[in-house]
Backbone as numpy.savetxt, mean C-alpha at the origin, in Angstrom:
# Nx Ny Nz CAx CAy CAz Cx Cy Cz
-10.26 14.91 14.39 -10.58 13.52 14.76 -11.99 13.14 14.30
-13.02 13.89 14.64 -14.05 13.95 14.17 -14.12 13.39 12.38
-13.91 13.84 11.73 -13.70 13.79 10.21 -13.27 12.35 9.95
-11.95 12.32 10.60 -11.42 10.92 10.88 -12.06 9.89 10.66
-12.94 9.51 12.37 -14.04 8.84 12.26 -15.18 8.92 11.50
-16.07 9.95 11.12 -16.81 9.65 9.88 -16.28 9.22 8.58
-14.81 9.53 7.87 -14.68 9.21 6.71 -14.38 7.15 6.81
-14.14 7.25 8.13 -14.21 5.64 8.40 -15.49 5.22 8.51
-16.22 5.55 9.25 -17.85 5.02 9.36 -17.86 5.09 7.54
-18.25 5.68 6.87 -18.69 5.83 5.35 -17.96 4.55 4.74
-16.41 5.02 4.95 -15.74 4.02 3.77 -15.51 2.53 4.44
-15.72 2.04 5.33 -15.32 1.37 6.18 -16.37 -0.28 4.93
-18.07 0.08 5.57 -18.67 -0.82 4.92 -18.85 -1.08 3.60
-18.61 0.19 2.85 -18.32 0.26 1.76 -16.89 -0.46 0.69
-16.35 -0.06 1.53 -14.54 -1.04 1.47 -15.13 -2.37 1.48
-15.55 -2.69 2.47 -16.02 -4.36 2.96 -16.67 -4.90 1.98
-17.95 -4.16 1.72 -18.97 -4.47 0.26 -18.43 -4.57 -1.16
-17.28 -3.87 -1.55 -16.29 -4.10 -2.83 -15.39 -5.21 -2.34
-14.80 -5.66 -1.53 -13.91 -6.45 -1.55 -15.08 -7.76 -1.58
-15.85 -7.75 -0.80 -16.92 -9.07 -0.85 -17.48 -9.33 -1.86
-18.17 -8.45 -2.73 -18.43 -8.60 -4.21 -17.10 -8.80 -4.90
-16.17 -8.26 -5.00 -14.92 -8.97 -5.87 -15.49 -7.84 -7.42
-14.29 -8.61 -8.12 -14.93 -9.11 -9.98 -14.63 -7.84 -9.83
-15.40 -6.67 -10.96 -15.05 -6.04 -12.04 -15.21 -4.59 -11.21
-16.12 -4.27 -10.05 -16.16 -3.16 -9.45 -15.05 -3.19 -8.26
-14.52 -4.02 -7.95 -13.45 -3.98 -7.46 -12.48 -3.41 -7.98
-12.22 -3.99 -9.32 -10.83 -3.52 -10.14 -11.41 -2.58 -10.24
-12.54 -2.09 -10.71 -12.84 -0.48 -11.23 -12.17 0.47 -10.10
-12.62 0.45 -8.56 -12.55 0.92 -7.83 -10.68 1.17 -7.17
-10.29 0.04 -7.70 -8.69 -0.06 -7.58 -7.90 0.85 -8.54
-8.47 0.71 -9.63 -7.92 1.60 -10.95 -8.08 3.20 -10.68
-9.43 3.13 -9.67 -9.48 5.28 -9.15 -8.51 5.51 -7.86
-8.84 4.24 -7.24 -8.07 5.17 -6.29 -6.45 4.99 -6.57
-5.80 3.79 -7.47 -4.50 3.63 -8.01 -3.96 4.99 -9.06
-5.03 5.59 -9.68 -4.58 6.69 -10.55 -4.64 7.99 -9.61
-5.66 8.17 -9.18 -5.47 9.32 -7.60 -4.79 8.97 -6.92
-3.82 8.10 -6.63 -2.73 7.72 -5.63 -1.38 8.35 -6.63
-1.50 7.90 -7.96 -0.55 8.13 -8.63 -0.11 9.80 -9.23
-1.24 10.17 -9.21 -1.41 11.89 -9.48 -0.75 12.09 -7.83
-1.01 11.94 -6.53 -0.39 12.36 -5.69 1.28 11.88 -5.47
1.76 10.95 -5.97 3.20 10.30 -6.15 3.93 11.30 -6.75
2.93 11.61 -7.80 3.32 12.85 -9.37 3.26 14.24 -8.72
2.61 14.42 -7.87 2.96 15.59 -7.46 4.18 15.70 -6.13
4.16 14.84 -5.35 5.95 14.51 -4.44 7.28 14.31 -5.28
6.66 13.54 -6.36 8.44 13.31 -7.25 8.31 14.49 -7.95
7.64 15.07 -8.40 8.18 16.73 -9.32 8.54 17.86 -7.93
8.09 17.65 -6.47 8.96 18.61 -5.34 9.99 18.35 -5.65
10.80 16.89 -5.49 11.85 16.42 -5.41 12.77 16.16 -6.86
12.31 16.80 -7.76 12.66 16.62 -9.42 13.20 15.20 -9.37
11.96 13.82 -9.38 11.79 13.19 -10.55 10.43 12.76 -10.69
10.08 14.44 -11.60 8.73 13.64 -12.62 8.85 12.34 -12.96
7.08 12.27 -12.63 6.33 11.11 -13.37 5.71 11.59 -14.76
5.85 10.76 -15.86 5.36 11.13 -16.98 4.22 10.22 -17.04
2.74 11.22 -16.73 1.83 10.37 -16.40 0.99 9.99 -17.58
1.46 10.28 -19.00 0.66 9.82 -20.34 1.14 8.31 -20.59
2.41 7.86 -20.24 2.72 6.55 -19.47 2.34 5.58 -18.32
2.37 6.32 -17.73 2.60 6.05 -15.71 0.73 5.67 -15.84
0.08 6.41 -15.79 -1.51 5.88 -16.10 -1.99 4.62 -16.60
-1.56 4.57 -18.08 -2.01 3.60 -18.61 -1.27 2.55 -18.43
-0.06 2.39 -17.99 0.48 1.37 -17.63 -0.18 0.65 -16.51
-0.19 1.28 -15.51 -1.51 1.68 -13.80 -2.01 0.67 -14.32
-3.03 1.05 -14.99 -4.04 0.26 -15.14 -4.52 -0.71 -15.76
-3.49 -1.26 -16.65 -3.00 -2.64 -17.34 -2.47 -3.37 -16.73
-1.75 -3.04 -15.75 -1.13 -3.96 -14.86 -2.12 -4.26 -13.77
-2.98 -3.52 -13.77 -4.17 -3.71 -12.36 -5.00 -4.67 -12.92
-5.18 -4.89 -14.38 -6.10 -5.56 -14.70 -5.27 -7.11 -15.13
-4.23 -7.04 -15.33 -3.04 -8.23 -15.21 -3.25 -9.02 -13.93
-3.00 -8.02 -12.72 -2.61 -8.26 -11.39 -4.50 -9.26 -11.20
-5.45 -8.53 -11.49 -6.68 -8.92 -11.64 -6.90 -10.36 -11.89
-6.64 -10.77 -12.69 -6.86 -11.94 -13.46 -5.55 -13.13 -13.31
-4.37 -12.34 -12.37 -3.44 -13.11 -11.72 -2.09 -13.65 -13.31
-2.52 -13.04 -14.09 -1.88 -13.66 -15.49 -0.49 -13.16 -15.29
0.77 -13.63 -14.63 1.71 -12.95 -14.82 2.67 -12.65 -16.13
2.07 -13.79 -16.99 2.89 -13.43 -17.99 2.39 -11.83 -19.09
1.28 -11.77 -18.52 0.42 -10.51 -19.40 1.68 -9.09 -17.86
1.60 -9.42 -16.71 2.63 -8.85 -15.89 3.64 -8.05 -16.50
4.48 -9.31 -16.75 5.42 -9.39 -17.48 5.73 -8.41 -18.88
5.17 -8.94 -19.58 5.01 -7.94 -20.98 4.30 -6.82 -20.69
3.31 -6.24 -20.16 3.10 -5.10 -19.43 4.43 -4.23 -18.79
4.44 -4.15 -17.85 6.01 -3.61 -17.76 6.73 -3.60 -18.78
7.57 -4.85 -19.34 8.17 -4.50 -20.60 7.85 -3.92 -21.61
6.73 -3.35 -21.97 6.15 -2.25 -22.73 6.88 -1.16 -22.05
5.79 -0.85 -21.00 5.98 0.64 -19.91 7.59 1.23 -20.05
8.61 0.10 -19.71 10.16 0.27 -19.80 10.68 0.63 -21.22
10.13 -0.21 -22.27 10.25 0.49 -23.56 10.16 1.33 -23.86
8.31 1.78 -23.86 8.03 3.14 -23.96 8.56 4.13 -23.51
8.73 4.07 -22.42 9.18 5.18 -21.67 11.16 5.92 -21.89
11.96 4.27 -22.79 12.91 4.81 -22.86 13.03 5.07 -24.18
12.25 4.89 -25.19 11.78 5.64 -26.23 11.82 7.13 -26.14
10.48 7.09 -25.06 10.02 8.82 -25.14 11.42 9.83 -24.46
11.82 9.10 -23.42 13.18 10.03 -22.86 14.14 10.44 -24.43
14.34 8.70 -24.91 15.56 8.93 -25.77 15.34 10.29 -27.08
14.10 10.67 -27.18 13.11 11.43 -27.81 13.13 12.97 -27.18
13.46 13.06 -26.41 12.83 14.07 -25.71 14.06 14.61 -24.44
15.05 14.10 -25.02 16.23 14.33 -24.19 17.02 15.59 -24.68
17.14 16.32 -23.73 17.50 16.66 -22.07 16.40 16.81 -21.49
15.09 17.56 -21.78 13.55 17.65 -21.11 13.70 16.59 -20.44
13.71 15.10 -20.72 13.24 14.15 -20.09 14.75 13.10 -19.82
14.67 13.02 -18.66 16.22 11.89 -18.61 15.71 10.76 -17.64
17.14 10.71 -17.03 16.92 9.38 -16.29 15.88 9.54 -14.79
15.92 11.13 -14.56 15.39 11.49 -13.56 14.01 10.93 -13.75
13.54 11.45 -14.80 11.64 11.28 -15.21 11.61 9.40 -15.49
12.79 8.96 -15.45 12.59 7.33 -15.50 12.11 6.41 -14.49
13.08 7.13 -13.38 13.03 6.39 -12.18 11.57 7.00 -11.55
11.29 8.25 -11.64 10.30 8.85 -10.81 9.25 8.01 -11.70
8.72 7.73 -12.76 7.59 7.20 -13.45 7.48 5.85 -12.81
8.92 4.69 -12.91 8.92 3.47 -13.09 8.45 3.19 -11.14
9.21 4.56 -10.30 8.62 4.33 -8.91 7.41 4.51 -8.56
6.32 5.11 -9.29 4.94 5.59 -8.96 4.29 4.34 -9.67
4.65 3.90 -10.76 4.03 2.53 -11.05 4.06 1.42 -10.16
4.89 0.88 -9.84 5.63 0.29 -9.19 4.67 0.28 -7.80
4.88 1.38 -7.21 4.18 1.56 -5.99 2.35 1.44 -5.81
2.26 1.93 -6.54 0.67 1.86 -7.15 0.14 0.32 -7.21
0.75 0.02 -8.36 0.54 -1.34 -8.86 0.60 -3.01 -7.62
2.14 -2.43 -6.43 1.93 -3.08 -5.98 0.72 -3.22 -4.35
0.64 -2.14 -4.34 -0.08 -2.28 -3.75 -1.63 -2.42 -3.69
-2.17 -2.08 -4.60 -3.62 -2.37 -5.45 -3.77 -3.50 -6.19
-2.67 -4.07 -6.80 -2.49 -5.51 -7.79 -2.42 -6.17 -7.17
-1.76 -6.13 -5.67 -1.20 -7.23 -5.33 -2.92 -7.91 -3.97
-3.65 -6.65 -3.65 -4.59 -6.84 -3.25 -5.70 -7.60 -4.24
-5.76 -7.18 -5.20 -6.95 -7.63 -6.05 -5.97 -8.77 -6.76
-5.18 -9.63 -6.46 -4.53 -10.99 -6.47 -4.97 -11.81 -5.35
-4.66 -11.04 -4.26 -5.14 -12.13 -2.95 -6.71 -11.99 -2.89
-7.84 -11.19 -3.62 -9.06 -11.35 -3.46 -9.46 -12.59 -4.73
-8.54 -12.84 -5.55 -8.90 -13.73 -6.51 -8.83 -15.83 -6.02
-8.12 -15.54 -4.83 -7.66 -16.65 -3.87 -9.04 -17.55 -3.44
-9.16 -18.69 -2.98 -10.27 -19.18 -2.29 -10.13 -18.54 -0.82
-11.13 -18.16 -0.49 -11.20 -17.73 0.79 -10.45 -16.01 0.96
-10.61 -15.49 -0.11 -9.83 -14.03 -0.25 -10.39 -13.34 0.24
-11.86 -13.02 0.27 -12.35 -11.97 1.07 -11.94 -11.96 2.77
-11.93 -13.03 3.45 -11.44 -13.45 4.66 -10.15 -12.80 4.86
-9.16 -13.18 3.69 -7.61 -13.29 3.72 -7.47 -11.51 3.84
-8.39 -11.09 3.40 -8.14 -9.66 3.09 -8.43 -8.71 4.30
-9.48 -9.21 5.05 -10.13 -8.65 6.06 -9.16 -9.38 7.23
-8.19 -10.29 7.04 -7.52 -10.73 8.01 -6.48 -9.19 7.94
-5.65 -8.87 6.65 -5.04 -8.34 6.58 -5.41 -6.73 6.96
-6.51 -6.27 6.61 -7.26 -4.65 7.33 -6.65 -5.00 9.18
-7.52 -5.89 9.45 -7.40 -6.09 10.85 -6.21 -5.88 11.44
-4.76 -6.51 10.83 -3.35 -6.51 11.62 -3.60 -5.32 11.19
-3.52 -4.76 9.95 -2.60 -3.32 9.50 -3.40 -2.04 10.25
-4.59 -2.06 10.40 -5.35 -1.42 11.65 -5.04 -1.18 13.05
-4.81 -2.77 13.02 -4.30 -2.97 14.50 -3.07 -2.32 14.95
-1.98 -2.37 13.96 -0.97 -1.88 13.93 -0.78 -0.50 14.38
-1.54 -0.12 13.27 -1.63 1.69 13.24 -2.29 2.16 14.28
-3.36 1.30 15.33 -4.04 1.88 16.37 -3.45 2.20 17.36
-2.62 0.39 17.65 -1.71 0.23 18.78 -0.39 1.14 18.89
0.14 1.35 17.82 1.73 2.35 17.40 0.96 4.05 18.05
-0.11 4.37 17.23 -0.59 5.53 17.75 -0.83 5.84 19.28
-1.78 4.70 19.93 -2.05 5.24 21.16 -1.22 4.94 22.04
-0.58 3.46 21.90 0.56 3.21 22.50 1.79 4.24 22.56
2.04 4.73 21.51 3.03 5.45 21.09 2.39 7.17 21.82
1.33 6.91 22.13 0.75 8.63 22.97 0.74 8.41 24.19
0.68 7.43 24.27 0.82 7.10 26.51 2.29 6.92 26.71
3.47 6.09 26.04 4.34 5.55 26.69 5.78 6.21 25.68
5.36 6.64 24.73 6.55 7.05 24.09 7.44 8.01 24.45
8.86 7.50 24.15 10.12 8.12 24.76 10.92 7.92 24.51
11.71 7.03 23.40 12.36 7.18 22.62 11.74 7.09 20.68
12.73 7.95 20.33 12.22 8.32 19.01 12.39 7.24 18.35
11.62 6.84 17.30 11.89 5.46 16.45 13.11 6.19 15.16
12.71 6.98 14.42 13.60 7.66 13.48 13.25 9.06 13.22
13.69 10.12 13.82 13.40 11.19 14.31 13.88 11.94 12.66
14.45 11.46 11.97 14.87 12.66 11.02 13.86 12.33 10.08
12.79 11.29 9.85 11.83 10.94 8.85 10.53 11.40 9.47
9.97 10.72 10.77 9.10 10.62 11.38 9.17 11.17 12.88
9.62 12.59 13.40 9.80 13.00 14.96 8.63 12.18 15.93
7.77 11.72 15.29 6.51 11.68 16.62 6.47 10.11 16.53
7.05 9.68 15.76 7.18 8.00 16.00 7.87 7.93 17.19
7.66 6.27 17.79 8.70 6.31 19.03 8.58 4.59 19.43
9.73 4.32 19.86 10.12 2.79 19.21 9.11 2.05 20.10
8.57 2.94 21.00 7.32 2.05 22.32 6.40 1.70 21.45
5.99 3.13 20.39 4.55 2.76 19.71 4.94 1.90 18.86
6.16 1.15 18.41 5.97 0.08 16.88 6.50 -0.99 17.77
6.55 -0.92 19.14 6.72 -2.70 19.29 5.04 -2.57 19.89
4.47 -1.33 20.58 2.85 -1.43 21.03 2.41 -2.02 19.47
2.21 -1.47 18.62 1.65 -2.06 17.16 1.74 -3.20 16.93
3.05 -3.62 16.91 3.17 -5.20 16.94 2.39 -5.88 17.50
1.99 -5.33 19.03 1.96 -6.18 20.32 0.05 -6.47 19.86
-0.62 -4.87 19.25 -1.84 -5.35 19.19 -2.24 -6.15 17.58
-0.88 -6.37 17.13 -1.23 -7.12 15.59 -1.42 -8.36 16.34
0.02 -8.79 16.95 0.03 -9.97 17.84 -1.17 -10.59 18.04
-2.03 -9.68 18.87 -3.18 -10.26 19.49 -4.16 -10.55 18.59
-4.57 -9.54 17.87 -5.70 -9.96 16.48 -5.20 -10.93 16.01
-4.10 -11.42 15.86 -3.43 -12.65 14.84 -4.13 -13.58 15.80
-4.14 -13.67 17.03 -4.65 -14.57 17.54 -6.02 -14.93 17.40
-6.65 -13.67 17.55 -7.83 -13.95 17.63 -8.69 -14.49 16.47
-7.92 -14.01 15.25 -8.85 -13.82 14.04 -7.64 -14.83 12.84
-7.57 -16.05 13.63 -5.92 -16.80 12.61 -7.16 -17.76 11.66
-8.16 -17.92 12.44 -9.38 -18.80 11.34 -9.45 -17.93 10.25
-9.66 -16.70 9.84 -9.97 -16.05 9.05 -9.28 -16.91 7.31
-7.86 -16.87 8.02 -7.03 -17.47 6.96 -6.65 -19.16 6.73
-7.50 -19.68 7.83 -7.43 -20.74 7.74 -5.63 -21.92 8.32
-5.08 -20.90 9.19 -3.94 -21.74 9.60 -3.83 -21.46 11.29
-3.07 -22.69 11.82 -2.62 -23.16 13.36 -2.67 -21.49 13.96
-2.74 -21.37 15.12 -2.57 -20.06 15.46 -0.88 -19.74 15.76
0.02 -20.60 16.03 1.66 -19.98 15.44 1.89 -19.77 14.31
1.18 -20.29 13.53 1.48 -19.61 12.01 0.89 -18.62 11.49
-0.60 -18.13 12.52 -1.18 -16.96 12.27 -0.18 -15.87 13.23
0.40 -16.25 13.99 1.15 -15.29 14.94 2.42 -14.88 14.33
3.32 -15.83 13.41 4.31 -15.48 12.49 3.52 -14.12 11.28
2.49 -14.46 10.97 1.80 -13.54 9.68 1.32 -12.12 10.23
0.91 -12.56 11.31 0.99 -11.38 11.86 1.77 -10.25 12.40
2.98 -10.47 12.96 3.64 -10.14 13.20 4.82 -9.47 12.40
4.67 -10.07 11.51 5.67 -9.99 9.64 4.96 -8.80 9.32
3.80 -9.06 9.07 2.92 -7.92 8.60 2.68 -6.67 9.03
3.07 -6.33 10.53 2.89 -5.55 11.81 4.57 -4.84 11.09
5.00 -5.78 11.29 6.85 -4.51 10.70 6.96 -4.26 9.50
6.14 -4.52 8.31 6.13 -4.70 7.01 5.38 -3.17 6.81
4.36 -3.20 7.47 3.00 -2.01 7.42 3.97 -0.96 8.33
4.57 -1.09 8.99 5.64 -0.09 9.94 6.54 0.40 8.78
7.31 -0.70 8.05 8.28 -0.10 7.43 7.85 0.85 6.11
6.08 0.43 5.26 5.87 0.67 4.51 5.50 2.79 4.64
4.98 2.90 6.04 4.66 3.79 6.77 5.60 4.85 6.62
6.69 4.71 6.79 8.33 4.89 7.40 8.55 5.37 5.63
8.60 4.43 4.79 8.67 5.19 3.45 8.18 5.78 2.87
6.96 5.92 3.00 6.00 6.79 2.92 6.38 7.84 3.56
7.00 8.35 4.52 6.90 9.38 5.13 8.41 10.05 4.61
9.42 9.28 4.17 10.19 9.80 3.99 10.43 10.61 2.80
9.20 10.51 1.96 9.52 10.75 0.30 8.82 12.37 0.76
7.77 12.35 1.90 6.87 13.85 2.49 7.86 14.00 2.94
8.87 13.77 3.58 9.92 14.55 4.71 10.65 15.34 3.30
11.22 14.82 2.29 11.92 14.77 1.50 11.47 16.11 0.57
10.17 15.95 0.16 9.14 17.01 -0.40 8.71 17.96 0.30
8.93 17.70 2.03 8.68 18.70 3.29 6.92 19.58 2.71
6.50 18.32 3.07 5.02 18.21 2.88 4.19 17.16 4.22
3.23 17.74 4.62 2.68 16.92 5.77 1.85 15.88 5.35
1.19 16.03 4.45 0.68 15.08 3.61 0.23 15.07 2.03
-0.01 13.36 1.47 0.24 13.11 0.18 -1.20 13.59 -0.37
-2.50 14.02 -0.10 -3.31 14.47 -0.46 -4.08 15.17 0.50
-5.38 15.58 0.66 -6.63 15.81 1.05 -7.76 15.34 0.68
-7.84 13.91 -0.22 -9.15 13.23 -0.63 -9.99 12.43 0.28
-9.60 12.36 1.55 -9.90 11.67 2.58 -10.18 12.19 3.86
-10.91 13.41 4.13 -11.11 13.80 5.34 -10.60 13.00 6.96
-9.47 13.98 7.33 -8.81 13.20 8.12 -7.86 12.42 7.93
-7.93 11.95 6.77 -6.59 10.28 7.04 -5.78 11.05 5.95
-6.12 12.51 5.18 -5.19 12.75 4.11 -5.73 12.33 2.85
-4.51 11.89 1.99 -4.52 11.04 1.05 -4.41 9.95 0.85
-4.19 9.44 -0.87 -4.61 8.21 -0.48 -3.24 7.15 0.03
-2.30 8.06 -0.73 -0.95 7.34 -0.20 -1.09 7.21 1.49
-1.55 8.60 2.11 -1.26 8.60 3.65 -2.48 7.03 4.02
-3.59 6.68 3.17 -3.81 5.66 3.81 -3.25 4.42 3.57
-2.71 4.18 2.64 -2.57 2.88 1.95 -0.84 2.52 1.88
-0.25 3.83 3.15 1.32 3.25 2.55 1.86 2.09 3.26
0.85 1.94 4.16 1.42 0.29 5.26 1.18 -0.50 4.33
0.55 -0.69 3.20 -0.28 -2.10 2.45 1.51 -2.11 1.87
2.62 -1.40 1.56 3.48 -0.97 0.52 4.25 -2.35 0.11
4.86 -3.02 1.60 5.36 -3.90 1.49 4.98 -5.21 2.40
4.01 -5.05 2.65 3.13 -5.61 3.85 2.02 -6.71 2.34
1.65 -5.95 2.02 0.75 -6.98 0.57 1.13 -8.25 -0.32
2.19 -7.37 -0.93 3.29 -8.42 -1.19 3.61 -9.36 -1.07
4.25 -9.33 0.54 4.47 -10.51 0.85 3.82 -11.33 1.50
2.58 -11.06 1.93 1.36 -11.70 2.19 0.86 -12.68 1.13
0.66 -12.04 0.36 0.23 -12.51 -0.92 1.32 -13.87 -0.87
2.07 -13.75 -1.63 3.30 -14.46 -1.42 3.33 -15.56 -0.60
3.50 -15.36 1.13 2.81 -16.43 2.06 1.85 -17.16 2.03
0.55 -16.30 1.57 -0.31 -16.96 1.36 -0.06 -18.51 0.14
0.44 -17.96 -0.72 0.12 -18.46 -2.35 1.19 -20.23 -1.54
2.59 -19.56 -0.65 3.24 -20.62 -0.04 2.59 -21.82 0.49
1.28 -21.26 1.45 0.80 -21.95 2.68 -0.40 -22.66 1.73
-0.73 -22.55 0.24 -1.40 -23.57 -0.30 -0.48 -24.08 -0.67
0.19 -24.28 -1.05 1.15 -25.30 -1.91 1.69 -26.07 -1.15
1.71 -26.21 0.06 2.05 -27.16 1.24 0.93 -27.82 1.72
């Protein structure tokens, strides 16, 4: 626990200070920990035989981070459609060594990477993004605090015992319950009514649950406790960042909605 809390004291203001500056040390900083996220993906899909072919899977990473950067989807677009080329090039090349297995495992570690680091350094490119972003730490925090301790005082039934045994369905409606409340408190952040900060919040609270939940299943799967050790305490970087998985996304998304109205 100890470790825990210091690697949070350290990265905590530091996190805050890159997302507030924005621009080019941001993406820098997205591109290390997106390729160290992706070396740990690369090492769960080769337990489970489907390599990532990371002389691909890399440089794709990080073309698309710098796409996702600058919000250009059509550079998106043709990015990937490279990556998918290439890559069925090199199989069609390199077949039986390389099949459909090393396809899916590459195109899923991109994929995963990308969206969750791209899709952040999209919503910091927003007016009012640094806010939008620190709205979003807050639920997905909140989440993970409330599910944990909630889930250590009152839990008693299992949420999904064959992925996650120590989940328990008290701690992910407790999570909810303390996203709930931050949504309330902190709905200025993003600039909308507080029922519409209580809908975002709450979306986001089962989104960061479910992202959690898949994350854990690919370690159940690999029968590994965790996706690294670069993080004293929290693991790796997947173990921190797998609530952002599908929780970013569609934030992003909402967000981009709630200007256009």
């Amino acid at each position: 626990m100890l470790s825990r809390i210091i690697t949070a004291v350290i990265g905590i203001p530091i996190g805050l200070f890159l997302i507030h500056y924005g621009d080019l040390p941001l993406l820098i900083t997205a591109m290390i920990f997106g390729v160290l996220g992706l070396f740990e993906i690369s090492d769960i899909s080769y337990r489970i035989q489907y390599p990532v072919l990371k002389s691909i899977a890399v440089p794709g990473l990080i073309f698309l981070l710098v796409g996702f950067h600058f919000v250009n989807w059509i550079a998106i677009l043709f990015i990937i459609s490279l990556i998918v080329l290439s890559l069925s090039i090199y199989i069609l090349f390199t077949y039986p060594q390389n099949n459909f297995n090393t396809f899916g495992g590459t195109i899923t570690a991109i994929i995963y990477l990308s969206w969750i680091f791209g899709f952040t350094l999209a919503i910091r490119t927003m007016d009012g993004g640094f806010f939008a972003i620190v709205y979003l730490l807050l639920i997905i925090w909140g989440t993970d605090s409330g599910a944990y301790f909630i889930g250590l005082k009152f839990g008693k039934n299992k949420l999904v015992p064959h992925i996650s045994p120590k989940k328990s369905v008290e701690g992910a409606f407790g999570g909810i319950l303390i996203a709930a409340i931050f949504s309330l408190i902190f709905f200025n952040l993003i600039g909308v009514n507080i029922l519409t900060s209580l809908i975002i919040g709450v979306l986001i609270s089962v989104l960061a649950q479910i992202g959690d939940l898949f994350e854990s299943s690919f370690k159940r799967i690999a029968q590994i406790k965790d996706s690294g050790n670069i993080l004293p305490g929290h693991g790796g970087i997947l173990d921190r960042f797998d609530s952002f998985f599908f929780a970013v996304p569609f934030y992003f998304f909402i967000l981009r909605l709630i200007n256009l109205l």
